[in-house]
BALOBA-1460 file (C-alpha; in Angstrom, 3 decimals):
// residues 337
<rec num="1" residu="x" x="0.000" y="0.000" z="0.000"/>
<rec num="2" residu="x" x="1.473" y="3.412" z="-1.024"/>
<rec num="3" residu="x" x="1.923" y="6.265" z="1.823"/>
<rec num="4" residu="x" x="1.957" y="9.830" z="0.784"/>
<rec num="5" residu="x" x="4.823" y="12.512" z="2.195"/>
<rec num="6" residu="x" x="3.053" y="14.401" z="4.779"/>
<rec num="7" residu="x" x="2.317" y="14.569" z="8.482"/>
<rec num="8" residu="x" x="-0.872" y="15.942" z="9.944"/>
<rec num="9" residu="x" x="-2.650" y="16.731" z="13.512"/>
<rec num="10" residu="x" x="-6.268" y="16.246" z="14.143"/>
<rec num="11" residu="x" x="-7.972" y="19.023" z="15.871"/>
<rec num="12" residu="x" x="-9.152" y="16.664" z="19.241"/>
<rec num="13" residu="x" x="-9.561" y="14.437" z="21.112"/>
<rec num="14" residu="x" x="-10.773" y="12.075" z="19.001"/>
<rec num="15" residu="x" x="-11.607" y="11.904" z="15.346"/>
<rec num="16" residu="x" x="-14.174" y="13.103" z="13.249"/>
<rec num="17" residu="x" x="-15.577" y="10.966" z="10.549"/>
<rec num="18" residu="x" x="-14.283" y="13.576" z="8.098"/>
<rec num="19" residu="x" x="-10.893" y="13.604" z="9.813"/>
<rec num="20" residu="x" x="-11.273" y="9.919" z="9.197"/>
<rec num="21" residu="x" x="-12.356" y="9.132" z="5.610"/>
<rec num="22" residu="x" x="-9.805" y="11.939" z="4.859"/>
<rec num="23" residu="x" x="-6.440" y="10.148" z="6.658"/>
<rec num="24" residu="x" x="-7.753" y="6.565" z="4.474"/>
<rec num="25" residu="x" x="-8.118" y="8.742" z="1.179"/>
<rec num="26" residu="x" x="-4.235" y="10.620" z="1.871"/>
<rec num="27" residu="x" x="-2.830" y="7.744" z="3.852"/>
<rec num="28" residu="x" x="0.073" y="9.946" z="5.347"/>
<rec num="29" residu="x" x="3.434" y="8.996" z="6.991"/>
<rec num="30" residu="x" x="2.543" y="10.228" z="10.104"/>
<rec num="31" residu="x" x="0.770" y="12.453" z="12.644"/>
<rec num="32" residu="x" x="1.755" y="14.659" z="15.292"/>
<rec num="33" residu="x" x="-0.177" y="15.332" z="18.447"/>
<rec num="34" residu="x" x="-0.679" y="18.383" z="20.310"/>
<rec num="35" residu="x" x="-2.085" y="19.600" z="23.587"/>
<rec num="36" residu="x" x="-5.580" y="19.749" z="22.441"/>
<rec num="37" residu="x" x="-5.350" y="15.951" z="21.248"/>
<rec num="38" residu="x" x="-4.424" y="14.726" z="24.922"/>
<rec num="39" residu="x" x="-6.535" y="14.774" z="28.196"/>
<rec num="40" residu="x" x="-5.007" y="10.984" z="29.780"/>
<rec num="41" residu="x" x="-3.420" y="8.285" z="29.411"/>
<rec num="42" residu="x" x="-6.151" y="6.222" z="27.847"/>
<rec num="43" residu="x" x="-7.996" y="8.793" z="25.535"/>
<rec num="44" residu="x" x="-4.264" y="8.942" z="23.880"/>
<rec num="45" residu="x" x="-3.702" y="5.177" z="23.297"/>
<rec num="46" residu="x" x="-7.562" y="5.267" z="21.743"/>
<rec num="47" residu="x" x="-6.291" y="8.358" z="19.604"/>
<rec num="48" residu="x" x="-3.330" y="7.014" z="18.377"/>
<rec num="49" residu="x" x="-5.348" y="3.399" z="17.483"/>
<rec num="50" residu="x" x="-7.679" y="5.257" z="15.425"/>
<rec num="51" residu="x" x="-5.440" y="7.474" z="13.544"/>
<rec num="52" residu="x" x="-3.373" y="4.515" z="12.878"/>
<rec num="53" residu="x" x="-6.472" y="2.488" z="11.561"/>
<rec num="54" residu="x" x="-7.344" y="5.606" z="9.397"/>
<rec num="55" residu="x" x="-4.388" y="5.726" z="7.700"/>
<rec num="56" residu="x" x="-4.359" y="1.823" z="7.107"/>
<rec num="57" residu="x" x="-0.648" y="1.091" z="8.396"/>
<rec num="58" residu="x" x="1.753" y="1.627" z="11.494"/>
<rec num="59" residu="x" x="2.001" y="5.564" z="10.663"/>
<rec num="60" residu="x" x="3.958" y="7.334" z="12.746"/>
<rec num="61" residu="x" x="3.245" y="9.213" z="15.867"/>
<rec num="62" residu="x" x="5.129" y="12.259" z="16.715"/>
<rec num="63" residu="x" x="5.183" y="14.579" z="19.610"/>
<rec num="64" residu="x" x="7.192" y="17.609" z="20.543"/>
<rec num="65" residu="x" x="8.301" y="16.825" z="23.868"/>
<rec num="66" residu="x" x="11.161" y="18.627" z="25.048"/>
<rec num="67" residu="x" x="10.830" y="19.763" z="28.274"/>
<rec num="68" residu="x" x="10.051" y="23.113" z="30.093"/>
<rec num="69" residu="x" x="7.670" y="25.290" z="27.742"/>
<rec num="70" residu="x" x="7.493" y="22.883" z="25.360"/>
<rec num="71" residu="x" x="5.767" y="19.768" z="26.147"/>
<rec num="72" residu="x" x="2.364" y="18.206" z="25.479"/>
<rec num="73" residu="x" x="1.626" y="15.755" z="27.950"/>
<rec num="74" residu="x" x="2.039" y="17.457" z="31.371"/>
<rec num="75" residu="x" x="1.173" y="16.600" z="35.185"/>
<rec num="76" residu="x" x="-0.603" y="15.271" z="36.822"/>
<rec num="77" residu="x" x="-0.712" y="11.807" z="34.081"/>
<rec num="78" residu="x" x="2.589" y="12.672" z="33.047"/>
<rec num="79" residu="x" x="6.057" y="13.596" z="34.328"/>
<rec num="80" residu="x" x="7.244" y="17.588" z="34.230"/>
<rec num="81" residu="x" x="10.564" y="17.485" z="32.961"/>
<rec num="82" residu="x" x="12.950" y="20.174" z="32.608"/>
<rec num="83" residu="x" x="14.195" y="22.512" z="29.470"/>
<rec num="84" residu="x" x="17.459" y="21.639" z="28.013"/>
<rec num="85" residu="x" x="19.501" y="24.792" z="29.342"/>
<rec num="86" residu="x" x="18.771" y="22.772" z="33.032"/>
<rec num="87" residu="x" x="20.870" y="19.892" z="31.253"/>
<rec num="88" residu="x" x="23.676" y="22.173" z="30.259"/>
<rec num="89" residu="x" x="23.956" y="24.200" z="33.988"/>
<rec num="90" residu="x" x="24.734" y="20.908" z="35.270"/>
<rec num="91" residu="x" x="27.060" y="20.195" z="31.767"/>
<rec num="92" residu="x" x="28.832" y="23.513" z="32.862"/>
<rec num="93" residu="x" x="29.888" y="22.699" z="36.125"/>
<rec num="94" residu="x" x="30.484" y="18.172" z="35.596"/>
<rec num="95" residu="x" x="30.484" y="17.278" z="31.855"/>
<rec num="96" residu="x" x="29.649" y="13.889" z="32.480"/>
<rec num="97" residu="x" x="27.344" y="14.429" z="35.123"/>
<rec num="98" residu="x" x="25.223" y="16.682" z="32.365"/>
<rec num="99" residu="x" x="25.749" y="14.020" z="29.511"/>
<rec num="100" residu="x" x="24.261" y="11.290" z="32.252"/>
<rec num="101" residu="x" x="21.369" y="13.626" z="32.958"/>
<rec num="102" residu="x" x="20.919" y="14.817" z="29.414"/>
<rec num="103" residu="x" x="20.559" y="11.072" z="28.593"/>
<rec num="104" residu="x" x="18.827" y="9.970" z="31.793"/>
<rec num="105" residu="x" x="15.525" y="12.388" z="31.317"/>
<rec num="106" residu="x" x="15.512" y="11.346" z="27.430"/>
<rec num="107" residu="x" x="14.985" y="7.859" z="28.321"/>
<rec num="108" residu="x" x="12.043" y="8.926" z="30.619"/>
<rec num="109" residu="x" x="10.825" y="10.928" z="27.968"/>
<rec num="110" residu="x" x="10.489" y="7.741" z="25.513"/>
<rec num="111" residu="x" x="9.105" y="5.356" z="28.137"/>
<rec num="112" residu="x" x="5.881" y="7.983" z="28.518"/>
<rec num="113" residu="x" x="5.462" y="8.139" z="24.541"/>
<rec num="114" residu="x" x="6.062" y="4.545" z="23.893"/>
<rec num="115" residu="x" x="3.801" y="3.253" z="26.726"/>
<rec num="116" residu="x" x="1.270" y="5.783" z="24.272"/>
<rec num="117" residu="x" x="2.088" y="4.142" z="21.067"/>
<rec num="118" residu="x" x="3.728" y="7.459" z="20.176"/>
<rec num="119" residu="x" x="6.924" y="6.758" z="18.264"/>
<rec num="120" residu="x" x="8.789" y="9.941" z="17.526"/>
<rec num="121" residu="x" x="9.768" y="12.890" z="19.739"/>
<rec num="122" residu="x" x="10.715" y="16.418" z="18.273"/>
<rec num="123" residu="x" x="14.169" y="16.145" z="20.113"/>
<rec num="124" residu="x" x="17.191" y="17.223" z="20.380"/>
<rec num="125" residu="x" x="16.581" y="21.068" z="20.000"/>
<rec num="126" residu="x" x="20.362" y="21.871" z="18.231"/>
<rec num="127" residu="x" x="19.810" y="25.436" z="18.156"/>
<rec num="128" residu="x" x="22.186" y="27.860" z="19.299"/>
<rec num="129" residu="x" x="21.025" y="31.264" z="20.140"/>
<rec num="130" residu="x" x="22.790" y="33.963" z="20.108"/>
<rec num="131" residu="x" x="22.420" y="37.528" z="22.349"/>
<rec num="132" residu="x" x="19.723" y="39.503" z="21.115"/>
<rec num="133" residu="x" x="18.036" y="36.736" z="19.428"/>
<rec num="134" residu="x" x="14.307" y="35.992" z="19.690"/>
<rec num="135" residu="x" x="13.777" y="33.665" z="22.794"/>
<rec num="136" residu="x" x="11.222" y="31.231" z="21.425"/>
<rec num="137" residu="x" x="14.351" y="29.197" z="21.640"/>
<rec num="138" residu="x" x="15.891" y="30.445" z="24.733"/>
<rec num="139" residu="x" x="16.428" y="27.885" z="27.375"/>
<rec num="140" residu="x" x="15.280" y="25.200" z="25.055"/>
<rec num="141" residu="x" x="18.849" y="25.401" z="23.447"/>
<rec num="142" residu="x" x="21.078" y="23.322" z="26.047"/>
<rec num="143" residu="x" x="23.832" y="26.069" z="25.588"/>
<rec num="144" residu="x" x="25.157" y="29.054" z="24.107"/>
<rec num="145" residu="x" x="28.220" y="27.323" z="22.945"/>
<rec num="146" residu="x" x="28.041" y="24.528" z="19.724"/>
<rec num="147" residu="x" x="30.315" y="21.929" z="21.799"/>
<rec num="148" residu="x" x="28.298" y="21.229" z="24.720"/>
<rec num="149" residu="x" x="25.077" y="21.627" z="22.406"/>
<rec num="150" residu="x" x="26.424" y="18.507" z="20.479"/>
<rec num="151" residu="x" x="27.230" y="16.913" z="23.303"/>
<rec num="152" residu="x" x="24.117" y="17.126" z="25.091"/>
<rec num="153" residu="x" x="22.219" y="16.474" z="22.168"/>
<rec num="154" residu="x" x="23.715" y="13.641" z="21.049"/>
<rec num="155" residu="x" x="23.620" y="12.563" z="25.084"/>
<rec num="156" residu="x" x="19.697" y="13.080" z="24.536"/>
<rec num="157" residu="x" x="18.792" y="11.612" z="21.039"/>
<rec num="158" residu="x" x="21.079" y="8.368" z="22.553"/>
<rec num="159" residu="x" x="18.583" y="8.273" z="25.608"/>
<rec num="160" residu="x" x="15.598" y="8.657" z="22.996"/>
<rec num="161" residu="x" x="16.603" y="5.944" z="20.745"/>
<rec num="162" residu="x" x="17.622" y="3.382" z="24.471"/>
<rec num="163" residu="x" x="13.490" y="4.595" z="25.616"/>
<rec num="164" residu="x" x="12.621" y="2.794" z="22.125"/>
<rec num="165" residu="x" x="11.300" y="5.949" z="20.514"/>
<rec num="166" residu="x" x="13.076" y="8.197" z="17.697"/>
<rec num="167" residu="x" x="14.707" y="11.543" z="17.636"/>
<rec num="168" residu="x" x="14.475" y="14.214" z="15.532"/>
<rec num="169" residu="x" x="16.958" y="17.184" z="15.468"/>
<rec num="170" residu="x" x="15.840" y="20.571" z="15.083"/>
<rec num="171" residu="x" x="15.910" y="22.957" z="13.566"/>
<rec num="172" residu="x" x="18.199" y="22.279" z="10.615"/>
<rec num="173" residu="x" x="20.374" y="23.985" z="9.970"/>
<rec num="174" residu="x" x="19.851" y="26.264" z="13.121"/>
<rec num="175" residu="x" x="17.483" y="28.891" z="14.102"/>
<rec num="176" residu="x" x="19.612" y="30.320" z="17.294"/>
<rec num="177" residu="x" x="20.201" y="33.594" z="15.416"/>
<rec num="178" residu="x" x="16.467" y="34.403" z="14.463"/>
<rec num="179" residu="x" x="15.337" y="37.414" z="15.852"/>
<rec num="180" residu="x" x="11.697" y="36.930" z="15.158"/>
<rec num="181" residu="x" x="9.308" y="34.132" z="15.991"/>
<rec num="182" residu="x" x="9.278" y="32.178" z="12.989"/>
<rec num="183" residu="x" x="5.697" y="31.226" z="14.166"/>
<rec num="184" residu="x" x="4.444" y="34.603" z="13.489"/>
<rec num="185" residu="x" x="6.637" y="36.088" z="10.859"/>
<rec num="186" residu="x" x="9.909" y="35.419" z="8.481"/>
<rec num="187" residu="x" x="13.534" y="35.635" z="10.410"/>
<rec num="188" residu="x" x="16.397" y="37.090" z="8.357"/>
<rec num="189" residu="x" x="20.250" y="36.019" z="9.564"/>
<rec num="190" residu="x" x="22.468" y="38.011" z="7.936"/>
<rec num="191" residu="x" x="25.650" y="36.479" z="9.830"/>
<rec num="192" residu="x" x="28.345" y="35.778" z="7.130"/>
<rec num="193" residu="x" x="28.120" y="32.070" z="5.874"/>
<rec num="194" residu="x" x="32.002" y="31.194" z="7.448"/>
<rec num="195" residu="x" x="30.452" y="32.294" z="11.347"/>
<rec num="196" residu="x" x="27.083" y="30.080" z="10.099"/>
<rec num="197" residu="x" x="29.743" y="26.781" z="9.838"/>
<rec num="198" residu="x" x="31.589" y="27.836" z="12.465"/>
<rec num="199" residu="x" x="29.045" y="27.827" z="15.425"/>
<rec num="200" residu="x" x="25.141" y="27.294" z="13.920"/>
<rec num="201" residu="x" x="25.865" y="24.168" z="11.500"/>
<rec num="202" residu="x" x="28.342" y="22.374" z="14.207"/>
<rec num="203" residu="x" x="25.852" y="20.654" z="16.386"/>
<rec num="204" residu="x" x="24.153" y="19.785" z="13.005"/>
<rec num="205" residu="x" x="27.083" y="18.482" z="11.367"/>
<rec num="206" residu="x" x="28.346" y="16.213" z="14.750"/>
<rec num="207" residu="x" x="24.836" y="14.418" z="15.042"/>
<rec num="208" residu="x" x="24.167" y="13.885" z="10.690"/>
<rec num="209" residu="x" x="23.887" y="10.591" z="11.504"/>
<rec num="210" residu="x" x="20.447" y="10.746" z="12.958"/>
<rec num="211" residu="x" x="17.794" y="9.591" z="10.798"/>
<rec num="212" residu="x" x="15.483" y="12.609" z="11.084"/>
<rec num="213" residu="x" x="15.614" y="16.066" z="10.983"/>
<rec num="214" residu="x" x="13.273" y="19.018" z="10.861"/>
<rec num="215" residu="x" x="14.152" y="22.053" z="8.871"/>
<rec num="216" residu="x" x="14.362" y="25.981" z="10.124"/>
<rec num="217" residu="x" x="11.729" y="28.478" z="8.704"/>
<rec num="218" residu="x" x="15.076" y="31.079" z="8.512"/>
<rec num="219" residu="x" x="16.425" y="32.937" z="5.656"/>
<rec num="220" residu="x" x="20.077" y="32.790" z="5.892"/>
<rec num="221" residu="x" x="20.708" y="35.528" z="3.684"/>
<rec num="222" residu="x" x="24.747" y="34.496" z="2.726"/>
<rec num="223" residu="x" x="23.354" y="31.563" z="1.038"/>
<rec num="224" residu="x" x="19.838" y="32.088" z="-0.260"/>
<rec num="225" residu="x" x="18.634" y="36.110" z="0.196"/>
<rec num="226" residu="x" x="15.277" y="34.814" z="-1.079"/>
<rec num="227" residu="x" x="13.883" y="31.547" z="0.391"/>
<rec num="228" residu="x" x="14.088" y="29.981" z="3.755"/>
<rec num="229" residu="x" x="15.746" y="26.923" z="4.174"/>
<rec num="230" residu="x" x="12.334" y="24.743" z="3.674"/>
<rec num="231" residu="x" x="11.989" y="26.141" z="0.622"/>
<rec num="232" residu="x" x="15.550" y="26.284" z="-0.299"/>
<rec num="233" residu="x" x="16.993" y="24.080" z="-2.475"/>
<rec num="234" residu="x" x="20.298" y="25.852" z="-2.585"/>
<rec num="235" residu="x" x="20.088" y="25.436" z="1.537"/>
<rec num="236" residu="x" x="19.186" y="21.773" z="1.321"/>
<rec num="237" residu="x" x="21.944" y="20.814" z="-1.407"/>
<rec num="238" residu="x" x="24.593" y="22.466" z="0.051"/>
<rec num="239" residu="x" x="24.332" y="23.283" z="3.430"/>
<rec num="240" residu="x" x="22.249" y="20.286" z="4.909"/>
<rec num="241" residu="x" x="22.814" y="17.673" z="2.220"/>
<rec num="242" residu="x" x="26.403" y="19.500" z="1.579"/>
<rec num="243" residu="x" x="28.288" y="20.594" z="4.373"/>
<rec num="244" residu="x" x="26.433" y="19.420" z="7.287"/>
<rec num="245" residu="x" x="26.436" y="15.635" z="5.582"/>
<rec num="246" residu="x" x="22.691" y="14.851" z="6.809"/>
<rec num="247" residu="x" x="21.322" y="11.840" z="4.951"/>
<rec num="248" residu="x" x="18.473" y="10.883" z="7.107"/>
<rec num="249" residu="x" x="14.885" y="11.848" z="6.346"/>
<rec num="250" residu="x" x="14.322" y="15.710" z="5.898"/>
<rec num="251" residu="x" x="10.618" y="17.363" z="6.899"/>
<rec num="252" residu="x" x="9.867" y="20.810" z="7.191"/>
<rec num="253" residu="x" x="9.010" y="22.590" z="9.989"/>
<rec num="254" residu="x" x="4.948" y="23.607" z="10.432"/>
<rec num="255" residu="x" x="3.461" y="24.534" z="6.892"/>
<rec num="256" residu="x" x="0.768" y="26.843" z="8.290"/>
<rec num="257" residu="x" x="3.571" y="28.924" z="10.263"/>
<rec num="258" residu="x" x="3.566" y="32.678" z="9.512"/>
<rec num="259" residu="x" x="7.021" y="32.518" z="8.382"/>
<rec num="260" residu="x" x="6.237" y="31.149" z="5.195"/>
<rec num="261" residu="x" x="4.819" y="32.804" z="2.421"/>
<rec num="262" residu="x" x="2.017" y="32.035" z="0.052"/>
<rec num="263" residu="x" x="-0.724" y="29.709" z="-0.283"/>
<rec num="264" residu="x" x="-0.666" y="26.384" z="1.777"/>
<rec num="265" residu="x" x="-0.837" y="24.287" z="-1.295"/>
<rec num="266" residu="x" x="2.369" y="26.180" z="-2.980"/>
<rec num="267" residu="x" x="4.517" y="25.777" z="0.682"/>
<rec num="268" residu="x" x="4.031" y="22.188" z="0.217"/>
<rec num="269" residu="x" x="4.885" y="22.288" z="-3.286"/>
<rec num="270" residu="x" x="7.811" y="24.609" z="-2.691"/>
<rec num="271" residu="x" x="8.840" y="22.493" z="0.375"/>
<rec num="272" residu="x" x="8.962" y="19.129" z="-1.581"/>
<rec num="273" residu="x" x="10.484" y="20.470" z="-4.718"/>
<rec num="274" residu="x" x="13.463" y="22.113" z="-2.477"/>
<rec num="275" residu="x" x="14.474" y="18.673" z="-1.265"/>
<rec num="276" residu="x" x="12.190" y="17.881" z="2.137"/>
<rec num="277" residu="x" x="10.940" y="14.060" z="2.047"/>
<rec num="278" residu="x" x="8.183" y="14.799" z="4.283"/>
<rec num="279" residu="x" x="5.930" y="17.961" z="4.774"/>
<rec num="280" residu="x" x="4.221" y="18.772" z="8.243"/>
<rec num="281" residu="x" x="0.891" y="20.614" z="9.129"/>
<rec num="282" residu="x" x="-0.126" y="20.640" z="12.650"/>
<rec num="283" residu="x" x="-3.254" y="22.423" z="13.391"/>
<rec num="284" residu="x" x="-5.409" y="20.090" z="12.237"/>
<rec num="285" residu="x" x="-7.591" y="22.576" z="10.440"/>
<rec num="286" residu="x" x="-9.363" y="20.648" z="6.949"/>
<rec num="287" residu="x" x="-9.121" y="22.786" z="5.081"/>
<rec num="288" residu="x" x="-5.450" y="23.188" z="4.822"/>
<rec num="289" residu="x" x="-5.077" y="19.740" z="5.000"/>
<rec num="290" residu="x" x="-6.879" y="19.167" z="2.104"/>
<rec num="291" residu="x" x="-5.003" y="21.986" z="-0.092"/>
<rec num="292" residu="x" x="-1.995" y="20.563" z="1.264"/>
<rec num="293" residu="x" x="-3.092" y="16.634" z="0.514"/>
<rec num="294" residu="x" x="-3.285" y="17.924" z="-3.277"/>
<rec num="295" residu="x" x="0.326" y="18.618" z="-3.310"/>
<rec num="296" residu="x" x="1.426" y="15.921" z="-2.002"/>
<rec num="297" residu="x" x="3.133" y="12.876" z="-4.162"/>
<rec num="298" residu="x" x="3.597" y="9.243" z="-2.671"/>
<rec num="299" residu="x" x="7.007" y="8.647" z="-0.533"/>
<rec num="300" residu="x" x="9.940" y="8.211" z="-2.907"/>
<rec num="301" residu="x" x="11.336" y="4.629" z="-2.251"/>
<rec num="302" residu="x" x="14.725" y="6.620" z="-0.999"/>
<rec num="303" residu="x" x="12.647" y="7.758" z="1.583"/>
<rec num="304" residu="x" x="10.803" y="4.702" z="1.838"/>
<rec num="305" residu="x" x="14.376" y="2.750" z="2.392"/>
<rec num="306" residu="x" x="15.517" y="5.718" z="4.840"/>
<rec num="307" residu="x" x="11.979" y="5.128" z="7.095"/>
<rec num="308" residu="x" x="12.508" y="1.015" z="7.204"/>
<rec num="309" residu="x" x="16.049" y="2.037" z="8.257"/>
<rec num="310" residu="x" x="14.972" y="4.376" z="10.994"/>
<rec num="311" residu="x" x="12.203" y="2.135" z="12.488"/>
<rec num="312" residu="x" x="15.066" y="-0.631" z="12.287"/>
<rec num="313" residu="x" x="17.461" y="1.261" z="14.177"/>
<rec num="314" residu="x" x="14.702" y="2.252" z="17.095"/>
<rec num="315" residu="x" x="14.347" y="-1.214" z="17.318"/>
<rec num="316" residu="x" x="17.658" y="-2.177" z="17.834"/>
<rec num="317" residu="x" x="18.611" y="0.405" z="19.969"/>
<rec num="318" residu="x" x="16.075" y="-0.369" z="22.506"/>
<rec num="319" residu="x" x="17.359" y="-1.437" z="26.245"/>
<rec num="320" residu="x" x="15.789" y="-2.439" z="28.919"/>
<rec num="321" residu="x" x="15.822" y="-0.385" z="32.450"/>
<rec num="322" residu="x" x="14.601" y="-0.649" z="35.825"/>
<rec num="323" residu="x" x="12.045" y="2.376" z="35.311"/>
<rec num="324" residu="x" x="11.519" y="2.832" z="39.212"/>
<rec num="325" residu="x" x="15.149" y="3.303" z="39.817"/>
<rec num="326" residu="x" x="15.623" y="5.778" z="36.541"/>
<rec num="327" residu="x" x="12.618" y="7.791" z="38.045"/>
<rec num="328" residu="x" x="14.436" y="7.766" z="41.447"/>
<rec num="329" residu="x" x="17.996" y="8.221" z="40.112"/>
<rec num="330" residu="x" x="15.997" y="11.585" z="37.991"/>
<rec num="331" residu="x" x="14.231" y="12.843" z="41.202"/>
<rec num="332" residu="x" x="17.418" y="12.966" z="43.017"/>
<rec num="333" residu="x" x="19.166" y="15.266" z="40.343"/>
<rec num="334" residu="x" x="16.157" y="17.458" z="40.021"/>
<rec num="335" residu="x" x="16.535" y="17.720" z="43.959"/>
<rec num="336" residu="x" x="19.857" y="19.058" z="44.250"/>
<rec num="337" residu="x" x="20.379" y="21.278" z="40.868"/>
C-alpha cells in the first residue's frame, strides 16, 4: 500500500468521521499530536489506534516533547521534565554528570510516549542562540556554545533511541540567530556564511547521523537572500545535504507557520520540490489539510528505504531499564540542581 509525504494533527480528542475518511483517502506517513489531542493516558492510546487504523498502516506518531515550555503531555498523568539549558547548567559545572542527565531524562521521555504508542519525539533542539536573538528558543537550546550543544544532544537523542522511541533534530540547519518568531513572521540572519559553519551548522554536522531532521523556517541571507531553508533548495543541497552531511529523512518545519509565504498548497509544493521528504501541518484545520493533501506525491522509495532504516534502528537500539530506579535516580538530580 502506497503512503503519501506528509504529516498531519487532528484538531481533538478524538476523530471526526471527516478527519477519518480523509487520513484513508491521503494515507500519510505520520501524525503529530498536540495539547488539544491529549486529556489521559487512555484517551491517547484510543487516539493514536484510530489514527493509525485511518491511515491503514503503522504511521507514525510524533510529539514535541522537550521539556520546560514545550511539552504536550504534562502533570498530573505525566512527568514535568525540565528545558534543556537545566541539562547544560549541570554540563557547565560536571560534563559527564550533564551528559548522564541529558541522557537519563531522554529515556524517561520515551518510556511515557512509547507506553502511548507514540513513536517519535521532536528532540534534540540543536539550536544555538545567540544575544539579542528571539527567545522562542531560549532555554530550550542546552547552551550558548556549539560543543556542549552537540554533546548534550547527542547525550539526549542516545537516551531517545535506548526509551525505544526516535529523535528528531531541530531545527536544521539552526534557528539560534532568528530574531523573530518564525511562528508569526519570516527571520532574516544576515551572519556571514564562514560564522554560520563555524558555530550554527556544528551541532548539526556532529549528530548527521540521525535519521530525522526538521528544517528551520530562517532565511540565511549568505546563502539564499530569497527563500528559507524549507523552501531552499540551494540550503538543502549544500548546506544540509552538503556541508552538514545529513542523509536521514528531511521534513519541514509547520506549513501553516507565519514565516512562510504564500498559499498552503504552494509551501508544500515549494517544500517538496526544495528537497524535504516529508511535509508537516499541525493544526489540524481541513481545510489546509486538504489543499496541502493535493500537493502531495507518494514517498519516494529513498525515503521509503531511509523510514525502514529508521524504524530498524529504534528497534535495535532499545534497552531495557529498571524504570523505578531511573525515576528515582531523575528525582534525586532534580533535587539538588
Amino acid at each position: 500500500m502506497s503512503v503519501f509525504a506528509s504529516i498531519y494533527g487532528c484538531e481533538g480528542t478524538g476523530l471526526s468521521e471527516r478527519e477519518a475518511r480523509f487520513f484513508r483517502d491521503v494515507r500519510p506517513w505520520g501524525f503529530i499530536l498536540f495539547a488539544r489531542n491529549i486529556s489521559d493516558p487512555e484517551q491517547v492510546r484510543r487516539l493514536v489506534g484510530k489514527l493509525r487504523e485511518a491511515a491503514g498502516h503503522e504511521a507514525e506518531i510524533l510529539i514535541d516533547q522537550e521539556g520546560g515550555r514545550v511539552q504536550r503531555l504534562a502533570p498530573p498523568h505525566w512527568r514535568g521534565f525540565p528545558p534543556g539549558r537545566w541539562y547544560g547548567s549541570i554540563y557547565e559545572r560536571d560534563a559527564k554528570a550533564g551528559l548522564g542527565a541529558a541522557r537519563l531524562g531522554a529515556m524517561l521521555i520515551a518510556s511515557e510516549l512509547r507506553d502511548l504508542g507514540i513513536t517519535v519525539d521532536c528532540l534534540p533542539v540543536l539550536d544555538v542562540p545567540v544575544p539579542g536573538a528571539h527567545d522562542v528558543i531560549g532555554d530550550r537550546a542546552y547552551a550558548d556554545r556549539p560543543e556542549p550543544v552537540s554533546a548534550l544532544g547527542r547525550a539526549a537523542a542516545e537516551g531517545v533511541l535506548a526509551g525505544g522511541v526516535l529523535p528528531i533534530v531541530k531545527h536544521i540547519p539552526g534557528h539560534g540567530r532568528a530574531g523573530v518568531d518564525s511562528h508569526k513572521s519570516l527571520p532574516v540572519v544576515d551572519t556571514p556564511a564562514e560564522e554560520l559553519e563555524r558555530i550554527d551548522f556544528v551541532p548539526f554536522r556532529d549528530l548527521r547521523d540521525m535519521p530525522l531532521a526538521m528544517t528551520a523556517h530562517v532565511v540565511y541571507s549568505a546563502i539564499d537572500p530569497d527563500r528559507p531553508a524549507t523552501t531552499s533548495p540551494v540550503v538543502i543541497e549544500k548546506v544540509i545535504r552538503g556541508f552538514i552531511g545529513f542523509e536521514g529523512l528531511l521534513m519541514s518545519d509547520d506549513l501553516s507557520m507565519e514565516a512562510l509565504s504564500g498559499t498552503l498548497a504552494e509551501r508544500a509544493r515549494a517544500s517538496l520540490a526544495a528537497g524535504c521528504d516529508l511535509v508537516l501541518h499541525c493544526n489540524g484545520k481541513m481545510t489546509e489539510m486538504e489543499a496541502i493533501a493535493a500537493e502531495v506525491p507518494i514517498l519516494s522509495s529513498r525515503a521509503s528505504e531511509l523510514t525502514e532504516k529508521a524504524v530498524s534502528l529504534r528497534k535495535d537500539a532499545l534497552v531495557s531499564f529498571d524504570l523505578d530506579d531511573a525515576r528515582c535516580q531523575f528525582d534525586a538530580l532534580t533535587a539538588t540542581s
